[in-house]
N, C-alpha and C positions, 0 to 999 in steps of 0.2 A: 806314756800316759794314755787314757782313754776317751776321747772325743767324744765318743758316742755318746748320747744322752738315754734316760729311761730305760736302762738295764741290759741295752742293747750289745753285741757284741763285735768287736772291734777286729777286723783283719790286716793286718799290715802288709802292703806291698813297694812296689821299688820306687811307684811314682807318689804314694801316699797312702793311702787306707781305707777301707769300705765297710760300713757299719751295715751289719745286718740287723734288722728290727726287728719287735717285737711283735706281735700278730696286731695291735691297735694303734699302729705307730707309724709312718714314714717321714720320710725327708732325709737330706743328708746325711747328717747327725742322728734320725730319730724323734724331732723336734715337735712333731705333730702329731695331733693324734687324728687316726682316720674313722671319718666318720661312716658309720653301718651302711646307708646307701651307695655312699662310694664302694664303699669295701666290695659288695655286691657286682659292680659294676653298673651301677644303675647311673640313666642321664634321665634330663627331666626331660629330654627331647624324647622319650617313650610317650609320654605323657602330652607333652605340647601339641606334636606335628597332628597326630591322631584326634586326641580334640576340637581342633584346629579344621582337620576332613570333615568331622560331622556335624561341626557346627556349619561350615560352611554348605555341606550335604540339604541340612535341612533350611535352609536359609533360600536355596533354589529351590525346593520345595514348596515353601509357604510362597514361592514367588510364584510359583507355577501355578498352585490353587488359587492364588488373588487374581493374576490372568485369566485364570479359566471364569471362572465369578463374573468377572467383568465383562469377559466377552458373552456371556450366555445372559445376563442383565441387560449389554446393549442388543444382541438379539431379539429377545425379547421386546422390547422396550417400544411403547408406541401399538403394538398389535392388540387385535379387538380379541379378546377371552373372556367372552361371554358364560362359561362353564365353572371360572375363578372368581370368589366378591375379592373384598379386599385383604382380607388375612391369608388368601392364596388357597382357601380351602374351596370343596366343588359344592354349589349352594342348588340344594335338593329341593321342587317346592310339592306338596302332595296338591292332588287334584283336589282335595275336598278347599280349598286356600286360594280355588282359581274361580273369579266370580263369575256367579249363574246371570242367567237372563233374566229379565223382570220376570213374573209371572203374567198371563195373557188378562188384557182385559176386557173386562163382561161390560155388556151393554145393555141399558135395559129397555 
């Protein structure tokens, strides 16, 4: 008789028998059907471990730029920048905007 399932083909030997399957097929018998990324050899551990580096990659990143922020804010912080108002920008004033002196006065 033939054990083998799904058209697989059956070899008899002295301690029992060995089905050879068909290209969508493994197990014992032949019992399952193998799916496309297995067949491949693919693991999801391609995908995980690698993910996994770059996320954690930029993760030190963002930590690194929020330190640096921090430190150049508390640097900062407290010193007289008379050259910055308050939106950080540099506040220009033209000469004609700086008050004159009275004009002189006459006596009669």
């Amino acid at each position: 008789s033939n054990p083998c399932q799904n058209n697989a083909s059956c070899i008899n030997e002295r301690d029992g028998y060995i089905c050879v399957c068909p290209k969508d097929f493994i197990g014992l018998q032949c019992e399952s059907r193998q799916e496309f990324l297995r067949s491949l050899g693919f693991s999801y551990h391609y995908i995980i471990w690698p993910s996994m580096a770059i996320l954690l990659l930029m993760i030190i990143t963002l930590f690194t730029i929020a330190v640096g922020r921090v430190k150049e804010s508390r640097r900062l912080q407290g010193t007289y920048r008379p050259a910055l108002n308050e939106h950080g920008q540099t506040s220009r004033v033209e000469f004609s905007m700086i008050l004159k002196p009275p004009p002189e006065e006459r006596l009669i």
